[in-house]
C-alpha positions in Angstrom: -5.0 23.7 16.4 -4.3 20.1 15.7 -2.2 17.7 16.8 -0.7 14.2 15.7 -2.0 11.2 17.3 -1.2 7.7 16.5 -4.0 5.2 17.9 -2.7 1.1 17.9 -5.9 -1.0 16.6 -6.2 -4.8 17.8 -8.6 -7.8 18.0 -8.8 -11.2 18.4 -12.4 -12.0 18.8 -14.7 -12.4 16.0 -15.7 -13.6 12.3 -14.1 -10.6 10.5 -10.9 -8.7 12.3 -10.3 -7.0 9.1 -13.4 -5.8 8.7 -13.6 -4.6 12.7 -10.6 -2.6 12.0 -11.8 -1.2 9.5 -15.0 -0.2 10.9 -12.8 1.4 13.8 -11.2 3.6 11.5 -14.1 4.8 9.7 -15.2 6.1 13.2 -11.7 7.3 14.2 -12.5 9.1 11.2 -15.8 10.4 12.2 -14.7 11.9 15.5 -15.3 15.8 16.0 -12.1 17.9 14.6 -10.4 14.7 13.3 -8.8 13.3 10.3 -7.2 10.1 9.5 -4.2 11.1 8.0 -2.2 7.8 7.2 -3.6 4.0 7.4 -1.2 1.3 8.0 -1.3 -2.3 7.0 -3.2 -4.9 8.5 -0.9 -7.4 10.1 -1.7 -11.2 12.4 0.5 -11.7 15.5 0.2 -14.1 18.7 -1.0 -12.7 21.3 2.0 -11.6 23.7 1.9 -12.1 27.6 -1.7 -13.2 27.0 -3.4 -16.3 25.1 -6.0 -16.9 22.5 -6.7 -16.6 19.0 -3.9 -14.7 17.0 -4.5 -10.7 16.5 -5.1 -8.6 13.3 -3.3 -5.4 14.2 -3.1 -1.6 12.4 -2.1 1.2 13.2 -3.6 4.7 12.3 -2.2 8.3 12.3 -4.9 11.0 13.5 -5.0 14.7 13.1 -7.4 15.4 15.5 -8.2 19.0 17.9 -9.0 16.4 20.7 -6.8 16.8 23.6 -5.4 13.3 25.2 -8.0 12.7 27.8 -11.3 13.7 25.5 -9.3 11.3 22.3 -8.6 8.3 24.9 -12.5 8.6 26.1 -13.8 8.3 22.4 -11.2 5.3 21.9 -12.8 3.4 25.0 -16.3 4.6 23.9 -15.9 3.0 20.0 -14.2 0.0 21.6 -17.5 -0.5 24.2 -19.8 -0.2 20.5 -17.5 -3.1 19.4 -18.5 -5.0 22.3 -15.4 -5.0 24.1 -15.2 -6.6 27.6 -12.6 -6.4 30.3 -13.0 -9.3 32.1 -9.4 -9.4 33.1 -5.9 -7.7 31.8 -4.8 -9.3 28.7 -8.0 -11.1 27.9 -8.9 -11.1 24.2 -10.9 -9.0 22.5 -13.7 -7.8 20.0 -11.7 -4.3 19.7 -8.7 -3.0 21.1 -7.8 1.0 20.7 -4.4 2.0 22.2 -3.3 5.8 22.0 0.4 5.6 21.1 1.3 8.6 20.6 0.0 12.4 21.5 2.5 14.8 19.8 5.8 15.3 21.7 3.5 14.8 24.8 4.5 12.7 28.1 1.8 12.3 30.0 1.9 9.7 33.3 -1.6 9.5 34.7 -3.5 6.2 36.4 -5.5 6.7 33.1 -3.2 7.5 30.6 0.4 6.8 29.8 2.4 8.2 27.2 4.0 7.1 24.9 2.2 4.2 25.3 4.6 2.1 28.3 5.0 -1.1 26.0 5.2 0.8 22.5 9.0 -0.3 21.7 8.5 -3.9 22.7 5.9 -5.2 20.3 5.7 -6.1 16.9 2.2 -5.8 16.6 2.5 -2.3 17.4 5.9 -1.3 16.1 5.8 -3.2 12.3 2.4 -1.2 11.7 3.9 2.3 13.1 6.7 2.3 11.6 5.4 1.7 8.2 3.9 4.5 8.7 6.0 6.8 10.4 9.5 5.3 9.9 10.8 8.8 11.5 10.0 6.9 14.6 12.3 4.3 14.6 14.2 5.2 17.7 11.0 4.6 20.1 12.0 0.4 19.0 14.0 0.7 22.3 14.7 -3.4 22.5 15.1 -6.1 20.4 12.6 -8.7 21.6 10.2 -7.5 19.1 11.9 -8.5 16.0 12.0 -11.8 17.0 8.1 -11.7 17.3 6.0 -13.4 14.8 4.1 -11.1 12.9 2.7 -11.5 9.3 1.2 -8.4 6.6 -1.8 -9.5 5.5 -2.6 -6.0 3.3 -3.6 -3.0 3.3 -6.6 -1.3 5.5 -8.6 1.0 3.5 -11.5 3.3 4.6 
């Protein structure tokens, strides 16, 4: 059995975003019982509640036979490949892999949360998501975010 996941990709560190995002699909789409079902665009936003460099941001639909817990520990183990640091909250980043969305499922653990907590208040996630998913235009719970800068940039292809 499969079910829908929707993964938020970010970064603001390094010579290529583009082509780290990419790269984080491809192995999205390499994990065991998974299948990249729908690529959004690429899109730059400033950083929000946090500073540096501006972000390139995607989002990417998942079918995958990974429950939460095993999907969130693959996320955090491409993100470590990419380099990524946590030297404090909000700090930029080399790669950042957020799991939005697990099915219908709400989940409220000290390592998971979901929906994601911040889903509906942020461009950078919302623009990409619901390009597309545009079913899931009632989790845009505020209006804050569309008064966030945010720019397409193009597609993301694998």
């Amino acid at each position: 059995m499969t079910s829908r996941a929707y993964v938020g990709l970010g970064a603001n560190l390094g010579a290529d975003l583009g082509a780290t995002l990419t790269q984080a699909a491809l192995h999205l789409a390499a994990l065991p019982g998974t299948q990249v079902s729908a690529l959004s665009s690429l899109w730059r936003s400033a950083p929000v509640d946090a500073e540096g460099p501006d972000f390139v941001n995607a989002v990417v639909a998942l079918d995958t036979g990974l429950a939460p817990l095993p999907l969130l520990d693959a996320l955090q183990a491409i993100e470590l490949a990419h380099g990524r640091e946590r030297p404090y909250r909000h700090a930029p980043r080399t790669l950042d892999l957020d799991l939005l969305l697990y099915d219908d499922a709400v989940l409220d653990t000290p390592r998971l949360t979901l929906p994601h907590p911040r889903l509906g208040e942020r461009a950078f996630v919302l623009r990409p998501l619901l390009e597309i998913a545009p079913g899931l235009i009632g989790l845009a719970s505020g209006a804050a975010w569309q008064t966030q800068r945010i720019e397409r940039l193009g597609p993301l292809s694998l």
